[in-house]
ZAVEX-21019 format. One record per residue (C-alpha): x, y negated, z; residue number from 1; residue in three letters. Coordinates in nm, 4 decimals. Layout:
<sites>
<site u="X" v="Y" w="Z" seq="NUM" type="ALA"/>
...
</sites>
This chain:
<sites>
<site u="-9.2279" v="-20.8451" w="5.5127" seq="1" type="UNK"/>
<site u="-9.2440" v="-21.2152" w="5.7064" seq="2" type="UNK"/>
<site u="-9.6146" v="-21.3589" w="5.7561" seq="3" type="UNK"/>
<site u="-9.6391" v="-21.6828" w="5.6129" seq="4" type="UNK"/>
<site u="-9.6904" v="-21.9831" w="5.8984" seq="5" type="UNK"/>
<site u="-9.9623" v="-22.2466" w="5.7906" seq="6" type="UNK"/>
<site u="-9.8811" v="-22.5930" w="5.8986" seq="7" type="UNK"/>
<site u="-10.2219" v="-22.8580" w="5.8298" seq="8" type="UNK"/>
<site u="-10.2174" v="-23.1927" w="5.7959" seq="9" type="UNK"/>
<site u="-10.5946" v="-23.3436" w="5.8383" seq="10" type="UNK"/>
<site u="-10.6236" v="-23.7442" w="5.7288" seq="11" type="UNK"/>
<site u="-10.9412" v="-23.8912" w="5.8399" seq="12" type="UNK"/>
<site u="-11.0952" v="-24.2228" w="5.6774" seq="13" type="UNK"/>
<site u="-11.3745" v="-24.4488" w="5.7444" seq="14" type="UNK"/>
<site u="-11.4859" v="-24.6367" w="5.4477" seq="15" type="UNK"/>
<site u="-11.7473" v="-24.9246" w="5.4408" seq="16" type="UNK"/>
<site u="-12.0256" v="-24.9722" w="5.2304" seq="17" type="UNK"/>
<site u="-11.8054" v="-25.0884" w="4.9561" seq="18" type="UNK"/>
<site u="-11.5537" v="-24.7836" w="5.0015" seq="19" type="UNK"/>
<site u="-11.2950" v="-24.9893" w="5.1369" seq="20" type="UNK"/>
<site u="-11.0758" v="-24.8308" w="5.4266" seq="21" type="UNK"/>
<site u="-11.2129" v="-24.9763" w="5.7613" seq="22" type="UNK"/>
<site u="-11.0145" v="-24.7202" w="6.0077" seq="23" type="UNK"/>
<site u="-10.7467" v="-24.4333" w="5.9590" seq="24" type="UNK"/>
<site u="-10.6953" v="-24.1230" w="6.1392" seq="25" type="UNK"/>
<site u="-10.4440" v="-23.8554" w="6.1324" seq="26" type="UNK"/>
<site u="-10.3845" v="-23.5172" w="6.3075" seq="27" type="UNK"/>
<site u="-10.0569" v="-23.2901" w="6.2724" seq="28" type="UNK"/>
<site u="-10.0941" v="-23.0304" w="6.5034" seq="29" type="UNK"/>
<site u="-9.7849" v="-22.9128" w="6.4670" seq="30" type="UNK"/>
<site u="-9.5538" v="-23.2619" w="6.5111" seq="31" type="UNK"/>
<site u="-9.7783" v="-23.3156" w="6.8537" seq="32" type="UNK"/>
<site u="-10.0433" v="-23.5640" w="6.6828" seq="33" type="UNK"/>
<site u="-10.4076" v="-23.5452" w="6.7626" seq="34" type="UNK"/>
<site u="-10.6803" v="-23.8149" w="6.5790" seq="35" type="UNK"/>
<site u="-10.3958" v="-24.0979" w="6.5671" seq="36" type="UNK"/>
<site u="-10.5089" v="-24.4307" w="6.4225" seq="37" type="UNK"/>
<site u="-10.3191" v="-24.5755" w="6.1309" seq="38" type="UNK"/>
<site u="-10.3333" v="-24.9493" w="5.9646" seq="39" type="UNK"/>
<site u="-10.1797" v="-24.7931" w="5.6153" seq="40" type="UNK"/>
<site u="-10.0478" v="-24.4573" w="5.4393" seq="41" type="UNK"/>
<site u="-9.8753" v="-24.3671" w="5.1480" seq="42" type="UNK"/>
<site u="-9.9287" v="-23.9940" w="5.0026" seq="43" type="UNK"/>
<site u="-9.6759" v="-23.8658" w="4.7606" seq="44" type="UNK"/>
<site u="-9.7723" v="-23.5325" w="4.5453" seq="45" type="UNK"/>
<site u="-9.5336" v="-23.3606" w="4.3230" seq="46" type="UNK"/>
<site u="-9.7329" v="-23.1826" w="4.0211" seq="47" type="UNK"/>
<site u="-9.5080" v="-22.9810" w="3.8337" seq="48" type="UNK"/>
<site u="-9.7159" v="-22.8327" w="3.5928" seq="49" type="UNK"/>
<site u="-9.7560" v="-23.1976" w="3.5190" seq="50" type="UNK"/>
<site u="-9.4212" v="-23.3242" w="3.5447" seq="51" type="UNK"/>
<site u="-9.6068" v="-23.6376" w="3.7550" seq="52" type="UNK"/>
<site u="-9.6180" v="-23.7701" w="4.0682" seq="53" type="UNK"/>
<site u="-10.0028" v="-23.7751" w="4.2141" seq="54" type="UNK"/>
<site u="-10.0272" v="-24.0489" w="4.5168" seq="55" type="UNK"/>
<site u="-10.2580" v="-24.2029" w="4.7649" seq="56" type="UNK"/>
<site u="-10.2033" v="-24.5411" w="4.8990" seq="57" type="UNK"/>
<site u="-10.4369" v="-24.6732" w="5.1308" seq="58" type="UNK"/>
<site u="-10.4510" v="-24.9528" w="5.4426" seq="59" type="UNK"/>
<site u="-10.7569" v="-25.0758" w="5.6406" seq="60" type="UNK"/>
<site u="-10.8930" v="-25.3775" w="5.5044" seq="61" type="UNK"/>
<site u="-10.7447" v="-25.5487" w="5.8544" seq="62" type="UNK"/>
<site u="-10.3811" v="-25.4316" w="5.7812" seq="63" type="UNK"/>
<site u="-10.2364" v="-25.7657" w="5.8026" seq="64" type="UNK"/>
<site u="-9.9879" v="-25.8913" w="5.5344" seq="65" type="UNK"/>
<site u="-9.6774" v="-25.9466" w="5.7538" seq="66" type="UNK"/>
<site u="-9.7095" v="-25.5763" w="5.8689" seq="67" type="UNK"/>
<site u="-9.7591" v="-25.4205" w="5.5191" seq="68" type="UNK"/>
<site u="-9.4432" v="-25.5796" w="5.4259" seq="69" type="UNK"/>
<site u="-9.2592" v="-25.4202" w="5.7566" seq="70" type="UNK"/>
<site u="-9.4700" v="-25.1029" w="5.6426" seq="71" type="UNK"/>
<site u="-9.2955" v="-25.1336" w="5.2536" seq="72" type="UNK"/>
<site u="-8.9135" v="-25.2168" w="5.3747" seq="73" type="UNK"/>
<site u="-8.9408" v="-24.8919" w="5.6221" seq="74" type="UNK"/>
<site u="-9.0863" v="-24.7056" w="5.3717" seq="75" type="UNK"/>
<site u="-8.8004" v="-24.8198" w="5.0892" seq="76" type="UNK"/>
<site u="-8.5386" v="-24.7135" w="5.3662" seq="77" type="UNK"/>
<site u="-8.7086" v="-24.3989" w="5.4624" seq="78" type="UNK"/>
<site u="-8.7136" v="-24.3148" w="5.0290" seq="79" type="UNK"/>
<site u="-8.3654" v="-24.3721" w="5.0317" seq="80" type="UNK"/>
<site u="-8.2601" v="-24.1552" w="5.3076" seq="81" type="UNK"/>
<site u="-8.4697" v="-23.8780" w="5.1349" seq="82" type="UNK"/>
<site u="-8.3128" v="-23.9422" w="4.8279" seq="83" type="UNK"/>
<site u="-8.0056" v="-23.9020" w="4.9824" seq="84" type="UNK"/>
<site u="-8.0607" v="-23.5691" w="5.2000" seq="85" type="UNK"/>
<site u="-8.2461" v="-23.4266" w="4.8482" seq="86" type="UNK"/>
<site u="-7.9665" v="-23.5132" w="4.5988" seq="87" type="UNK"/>
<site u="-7.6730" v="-23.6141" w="4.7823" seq="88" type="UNK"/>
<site u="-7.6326" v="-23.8890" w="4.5323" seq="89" type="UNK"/>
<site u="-7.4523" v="-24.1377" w="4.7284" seq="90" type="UNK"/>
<site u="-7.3926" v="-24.3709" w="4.4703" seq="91" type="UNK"/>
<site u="-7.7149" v="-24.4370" w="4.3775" seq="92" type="UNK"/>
<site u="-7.8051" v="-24.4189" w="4.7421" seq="93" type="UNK"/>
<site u="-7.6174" v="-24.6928" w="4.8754" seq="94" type="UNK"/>
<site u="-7.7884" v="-24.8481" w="4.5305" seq="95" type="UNK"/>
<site u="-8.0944" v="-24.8532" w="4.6500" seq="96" type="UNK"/>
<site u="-8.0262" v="-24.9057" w="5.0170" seq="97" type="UNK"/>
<site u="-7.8895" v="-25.2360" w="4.8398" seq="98" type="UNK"/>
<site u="-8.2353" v="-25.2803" w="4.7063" seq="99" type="UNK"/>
<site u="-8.3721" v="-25.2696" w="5.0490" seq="100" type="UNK"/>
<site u="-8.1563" v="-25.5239" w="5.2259" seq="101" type="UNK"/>
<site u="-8.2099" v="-25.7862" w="4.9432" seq="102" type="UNK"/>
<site u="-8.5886" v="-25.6927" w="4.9621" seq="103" type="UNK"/>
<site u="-8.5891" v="-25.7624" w="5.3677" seq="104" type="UNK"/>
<site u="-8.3659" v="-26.0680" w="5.3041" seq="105" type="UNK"/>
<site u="-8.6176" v="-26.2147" w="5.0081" seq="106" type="UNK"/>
<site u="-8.9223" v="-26.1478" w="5.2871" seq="107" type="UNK"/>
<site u="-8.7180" v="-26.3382" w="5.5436" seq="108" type="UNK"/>
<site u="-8.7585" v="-25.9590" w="5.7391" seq="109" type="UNK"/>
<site u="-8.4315" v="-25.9547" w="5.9084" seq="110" type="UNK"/>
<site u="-8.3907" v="-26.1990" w="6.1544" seq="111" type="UNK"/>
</sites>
């Protein structure tokens, strides 16, 4: 019989009166990350029984504009890959990478 390992994951945010995100913190342990601040995060939560996709998406109310549209394009690119290493759909891989070079050329990203 194998013992199960137990990896955690501990997200840490301060809100303001209003409940707006002021700061983000994030520990993983296990990846060498101790109480690291964060301007933005996107949580993505399979629910099967539910056949839906549960999220967070959150960024401090100083996460400025030009950076959340950095944070996006690397986040499109990083889906893709994903996509790619889960399905090995190429086709609709190189689809979407597509989707992120046009999406970095529209926000004048790419220099």
């Amino acid at each position: 019989m194998s013992d199960n390992i137990t990896s955690k994951i501990e997200l840490n945010i301060e809100l303001d009166e209003s409940r707006v995100p002021e700061k983000l913190h994030w520990t993983a342990q296990d990846g060498g990350i101790t109480n690291e601040e964060a301007k933005a995060m996107m949580l993505a939560v399979w629910d099967s029984k539910t056949q839906e996709t549960l999220r967070i998406d959150l960024w401090t109310k100083d996460m400025p504009v030009d950076e959340m549209k950095v944070f996006f394009h690397q986040t499109l690119v990083a889906m893709s890959d994903t996509f790619n290493r889960a399905t090995q759909d190429e086709k609709m891989t190189a689809t979407m990478k597509d989707f992120c070079d046009y999406f970095a050329e529209k926000l004048e990203l790419k220099k």
